[in-house]
Residue frames as a rotation matrix with the C-alpha (Angstrom) as fourth column:
UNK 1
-0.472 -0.578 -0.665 -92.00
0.084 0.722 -0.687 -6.03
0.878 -0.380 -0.292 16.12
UNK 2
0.581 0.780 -0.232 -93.39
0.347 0.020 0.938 -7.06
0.736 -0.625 -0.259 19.40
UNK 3
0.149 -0.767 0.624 -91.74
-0.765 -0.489 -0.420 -5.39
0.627 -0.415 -0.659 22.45
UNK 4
-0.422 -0.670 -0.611 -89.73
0.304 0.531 -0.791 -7.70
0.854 -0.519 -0.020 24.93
UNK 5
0.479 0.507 0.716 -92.00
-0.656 -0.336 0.676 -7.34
0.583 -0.794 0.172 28.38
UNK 6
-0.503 -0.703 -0.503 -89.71
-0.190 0.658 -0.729 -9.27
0.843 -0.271 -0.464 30.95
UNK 7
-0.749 0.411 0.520 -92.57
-0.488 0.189 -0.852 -9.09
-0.449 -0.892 0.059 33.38
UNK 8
0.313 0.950 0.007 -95.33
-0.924 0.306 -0.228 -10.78
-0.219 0.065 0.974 31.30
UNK 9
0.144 -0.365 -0.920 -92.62
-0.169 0.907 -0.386 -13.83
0.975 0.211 0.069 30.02
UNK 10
-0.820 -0.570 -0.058 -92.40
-0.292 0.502 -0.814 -14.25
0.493 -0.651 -0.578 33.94
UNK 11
-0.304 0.938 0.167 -96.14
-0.875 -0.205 -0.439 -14.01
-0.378 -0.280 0.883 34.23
UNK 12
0.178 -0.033 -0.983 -96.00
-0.909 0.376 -0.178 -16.39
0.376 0.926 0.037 31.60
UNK 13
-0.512 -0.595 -0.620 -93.64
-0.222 0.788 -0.574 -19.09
0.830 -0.156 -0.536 33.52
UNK 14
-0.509 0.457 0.729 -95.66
-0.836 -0.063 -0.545 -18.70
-0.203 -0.887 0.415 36.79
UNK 15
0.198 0.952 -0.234 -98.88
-0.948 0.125 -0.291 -19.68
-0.248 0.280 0.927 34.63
UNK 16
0.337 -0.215 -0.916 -97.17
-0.659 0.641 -0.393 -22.32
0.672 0.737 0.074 33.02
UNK 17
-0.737 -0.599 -0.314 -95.93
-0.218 0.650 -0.728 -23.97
0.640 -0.468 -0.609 36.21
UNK 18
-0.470 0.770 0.430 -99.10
-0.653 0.025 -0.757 -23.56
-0.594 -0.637 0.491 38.19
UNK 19
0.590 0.790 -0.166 -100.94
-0.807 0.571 -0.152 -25.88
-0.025 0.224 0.974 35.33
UNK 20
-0.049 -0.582 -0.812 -98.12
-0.533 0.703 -0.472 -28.01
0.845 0.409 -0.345 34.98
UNK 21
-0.900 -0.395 0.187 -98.28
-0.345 0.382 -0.857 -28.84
0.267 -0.836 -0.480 38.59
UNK 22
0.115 0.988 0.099 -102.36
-0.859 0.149 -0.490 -29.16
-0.499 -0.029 0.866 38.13
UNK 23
0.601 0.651 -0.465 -102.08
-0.794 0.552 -0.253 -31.28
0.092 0.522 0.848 35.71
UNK 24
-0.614 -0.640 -0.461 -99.56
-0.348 0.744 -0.570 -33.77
0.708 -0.189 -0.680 37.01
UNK 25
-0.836 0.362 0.413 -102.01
-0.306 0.317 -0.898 -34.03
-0.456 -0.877 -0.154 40.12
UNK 26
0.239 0.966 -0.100 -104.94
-0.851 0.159 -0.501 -34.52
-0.468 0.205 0.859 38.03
UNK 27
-0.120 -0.621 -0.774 -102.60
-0.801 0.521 -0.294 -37.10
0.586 0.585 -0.560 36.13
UNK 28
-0.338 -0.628 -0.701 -101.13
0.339 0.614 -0.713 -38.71
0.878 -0.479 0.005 39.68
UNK 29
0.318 0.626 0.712 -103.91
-0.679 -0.374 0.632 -38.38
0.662 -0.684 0.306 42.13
UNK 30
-0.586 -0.402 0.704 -103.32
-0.795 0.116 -0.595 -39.58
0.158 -0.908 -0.388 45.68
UNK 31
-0.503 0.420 -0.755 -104.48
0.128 0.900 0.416 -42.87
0.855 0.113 -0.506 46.62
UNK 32
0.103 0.991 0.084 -107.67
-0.214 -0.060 0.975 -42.76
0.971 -0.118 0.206 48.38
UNK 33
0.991 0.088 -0.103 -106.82
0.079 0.245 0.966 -44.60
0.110 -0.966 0.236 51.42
UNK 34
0.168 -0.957 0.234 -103.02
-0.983 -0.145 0.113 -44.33
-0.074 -0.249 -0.966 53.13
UNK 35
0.203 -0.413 -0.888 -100.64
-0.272 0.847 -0.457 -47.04
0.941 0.334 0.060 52.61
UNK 36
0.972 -0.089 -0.218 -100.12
0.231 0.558 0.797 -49.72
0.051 -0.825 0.563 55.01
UNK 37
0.435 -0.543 0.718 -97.47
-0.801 -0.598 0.033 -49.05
0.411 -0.590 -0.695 57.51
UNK 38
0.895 -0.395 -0.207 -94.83
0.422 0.899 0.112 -51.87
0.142 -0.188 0.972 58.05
UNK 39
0.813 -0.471 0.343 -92.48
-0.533 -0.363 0.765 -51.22
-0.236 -0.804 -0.546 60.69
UNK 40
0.460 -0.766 0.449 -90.53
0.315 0.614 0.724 -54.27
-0.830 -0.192 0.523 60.05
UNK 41
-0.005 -0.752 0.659 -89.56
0.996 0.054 0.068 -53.57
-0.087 0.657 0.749 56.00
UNK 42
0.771 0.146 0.620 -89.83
0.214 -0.976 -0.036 -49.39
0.600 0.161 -0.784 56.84
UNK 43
0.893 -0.200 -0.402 -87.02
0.300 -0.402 0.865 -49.42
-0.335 -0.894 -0.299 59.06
UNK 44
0.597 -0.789 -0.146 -83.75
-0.705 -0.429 -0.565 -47.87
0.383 0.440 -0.812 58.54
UNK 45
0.108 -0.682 0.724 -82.11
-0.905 0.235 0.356 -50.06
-0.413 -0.693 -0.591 60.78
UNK 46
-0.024 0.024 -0.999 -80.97
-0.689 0.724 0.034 -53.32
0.724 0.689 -0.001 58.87
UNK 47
0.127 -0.244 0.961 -81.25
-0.953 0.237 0.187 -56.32
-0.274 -0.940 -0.202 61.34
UNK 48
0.416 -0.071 -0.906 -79.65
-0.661 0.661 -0.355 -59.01
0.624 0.747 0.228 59.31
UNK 49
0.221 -0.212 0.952 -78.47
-0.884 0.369 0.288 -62.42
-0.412 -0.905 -0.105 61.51
């Protein structure tokens, strides 16, 4: 039987979140240029009339 190592199964989860989070970004890269800023439909304030 293998032995139960409760530091390498957390070594394990680290590893396993560090590519998961790589490979979403490599997935869902940032768009090149920044999105366009509109004040009027970005406010919080509602100014209905």
């Amino acid at each position: 039987m293998h032995d139960h190592n409760a530091a390498l199964d957390q070594v394990i989860r680290e590893t396993a979140a560090i590519f998961g989070v790589a490979l979403v970004r490599l997935l869902f890269p940032r768009p090149a240029y920044p999105q366009a800023d509109f004040p009027e439909t970005e406010s919080p304030h509602v100014t209905a009339g």
